[in-house]
N, C-alpha and C positions, 0 to 999 in steps of 0.2 A: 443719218445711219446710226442704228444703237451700237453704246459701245459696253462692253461687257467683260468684265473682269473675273482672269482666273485663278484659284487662291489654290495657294497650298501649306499643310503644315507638314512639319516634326516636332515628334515632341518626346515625354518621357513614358509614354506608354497608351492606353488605350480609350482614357478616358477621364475626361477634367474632373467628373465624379469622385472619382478615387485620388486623390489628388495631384493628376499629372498633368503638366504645362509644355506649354511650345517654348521649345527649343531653335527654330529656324520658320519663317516665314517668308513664300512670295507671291506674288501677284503681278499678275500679267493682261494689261490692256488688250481684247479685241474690237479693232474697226473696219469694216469695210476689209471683210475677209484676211487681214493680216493684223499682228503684232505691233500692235504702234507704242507701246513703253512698258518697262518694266520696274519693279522695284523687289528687292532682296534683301534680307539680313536676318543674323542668328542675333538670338537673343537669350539675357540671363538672368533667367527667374528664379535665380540662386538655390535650386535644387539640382541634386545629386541624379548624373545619368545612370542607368543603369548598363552592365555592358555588352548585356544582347542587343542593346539601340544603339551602341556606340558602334556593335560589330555589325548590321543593318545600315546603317546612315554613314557611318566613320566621323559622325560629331562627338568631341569626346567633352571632359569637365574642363580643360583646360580650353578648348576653343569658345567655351560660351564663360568663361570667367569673365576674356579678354572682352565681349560682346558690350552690346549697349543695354541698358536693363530693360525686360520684355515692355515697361510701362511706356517706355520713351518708343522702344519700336512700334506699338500695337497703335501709339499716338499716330503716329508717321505713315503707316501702313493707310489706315482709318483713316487720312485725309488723303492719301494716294485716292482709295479707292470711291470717296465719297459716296454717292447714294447707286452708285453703278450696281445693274443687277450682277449677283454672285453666281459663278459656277467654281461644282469641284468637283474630281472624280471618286467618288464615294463622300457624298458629301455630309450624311449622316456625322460622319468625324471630324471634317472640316467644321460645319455649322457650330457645333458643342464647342471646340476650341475656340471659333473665332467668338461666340457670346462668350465661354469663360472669360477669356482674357479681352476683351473689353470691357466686362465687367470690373476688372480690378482697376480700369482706369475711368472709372463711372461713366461709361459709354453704352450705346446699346445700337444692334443692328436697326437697318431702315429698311433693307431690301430683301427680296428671298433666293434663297439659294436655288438652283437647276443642279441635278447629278449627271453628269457627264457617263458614270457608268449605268443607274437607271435606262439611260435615254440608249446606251449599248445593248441593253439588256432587250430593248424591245426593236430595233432598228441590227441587230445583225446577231440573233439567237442563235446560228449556226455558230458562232466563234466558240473557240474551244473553252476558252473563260473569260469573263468582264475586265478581271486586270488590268491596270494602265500598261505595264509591261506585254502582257498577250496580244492586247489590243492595236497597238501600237508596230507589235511585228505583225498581225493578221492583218494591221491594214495596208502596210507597207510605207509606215510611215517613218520620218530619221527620228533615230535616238540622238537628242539633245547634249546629256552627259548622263550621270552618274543616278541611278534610279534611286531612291528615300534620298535623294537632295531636294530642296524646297524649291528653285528655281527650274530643275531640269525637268523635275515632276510638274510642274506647273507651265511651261512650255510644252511639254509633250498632249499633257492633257487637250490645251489652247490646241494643237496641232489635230489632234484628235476629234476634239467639237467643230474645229471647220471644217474637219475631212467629212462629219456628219451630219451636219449643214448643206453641204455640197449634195452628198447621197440624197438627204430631205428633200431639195430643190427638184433633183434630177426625177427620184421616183413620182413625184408627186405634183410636179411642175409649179413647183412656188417659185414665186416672187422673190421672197424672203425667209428668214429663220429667226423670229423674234423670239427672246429670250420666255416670254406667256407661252409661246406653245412646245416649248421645251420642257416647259413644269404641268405640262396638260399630258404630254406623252411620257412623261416617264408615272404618272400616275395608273395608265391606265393596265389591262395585259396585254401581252405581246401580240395576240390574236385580235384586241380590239385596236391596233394602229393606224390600218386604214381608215376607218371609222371616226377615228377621233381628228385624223390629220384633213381629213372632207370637214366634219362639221367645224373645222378652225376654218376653213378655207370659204365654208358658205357664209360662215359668220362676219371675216373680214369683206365680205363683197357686199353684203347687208350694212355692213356699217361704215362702208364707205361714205 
């Protein structure tokens, strides 16, 4: 069974570009439709929070002082997660942060990311918005803890991608929800889902 891991950042703003960094990192194993391990920690890339993220997250300067430096984290993370395909919810933001800062510890991704909100975006268009928080209440699923915290964000998510795995299965009568046709549906439009979820499904019986 693949096992697939879910990431999540905070950080100092919107984008490594401009030069903002992770402040808090987690990742969260899935196998065999449940949570088999997780790993957590804030980290400190010795910049300055700003304090609409402190008032968003409640990580302040003082809590990522005490942290370990993001270089030693992003080391520790990066062998948690090994070559495991990435998911994230919005992952557009996730992906940039995680290349950033591997890059500062001469590392570079192996794997490609799946967006968990993408794949919302075309599997349940009626929700009232993609948000992990909407989503998460529209689908009636438990709120973990504290939303812009890196672990609870990153469990909800996980909670969210098996809940639409599950839907996948049901509507569609699969087998499985491999991590390839979750980066095949969140490319396509919403109106072409069926279409693309059939020709995944001709292709795996072809290629058996």
């Amino acid at each position: 069974m693949e096992v697939v891991a879910v990431i999540d950042f905070e950080t100092t703003g919107l984008s490594p570009d401009y030069g903002d960094r992770a402040t808090e990192i987690a990742a969260v194993l899935i196998e065999d439709g449940q949570v088999v391990d997780r790993f957590q920690s804030l980290m400190n890339a010795g910049v300055r929070i700003p304090a609409f993220i402190t008032e968003l997250t409640g990580i302040t300067d003082a809590m990522v002082r005490k942290a370990p430096p993001a270089a030693d984290v992003m080391r520790d993370v990066s062998d948690f997660v090994g070559d495991y395909p990435l998911v994230a919810h919005n992952a557009s933001f996730d992906s940039r942060f995680w290349d950033a800062e591997l890059k500062h510890v001469h590392r570079k991704r192996r794997q490609e990311f799946a967006c968990s909100m993408l794949v919302a975006r075309r599997l349940f268009p009626q929700a009232p918005s993609h948000k992990l928080g909407v989503l998460i209440e529209y689908a009636k699923l438990p709120v973990t803890g504290r939303y812009h915290r890196a672990l609870a964000d990153a469990e909800m998510a996980a909670s969210l991608l098996l809940h639409m795995e599950e839907e996948l299965r049901r509507r569609y009568q699969l087998r499985d929800v491999p991590h390839e046709l979750l980066r095949k549906i969140q490319k396509v439009q919403k109106q072409q889902l069926d279409t693309c979820v059939e020709r995944y499904r001709l292709t795996s019986v072809t290629n058996r």
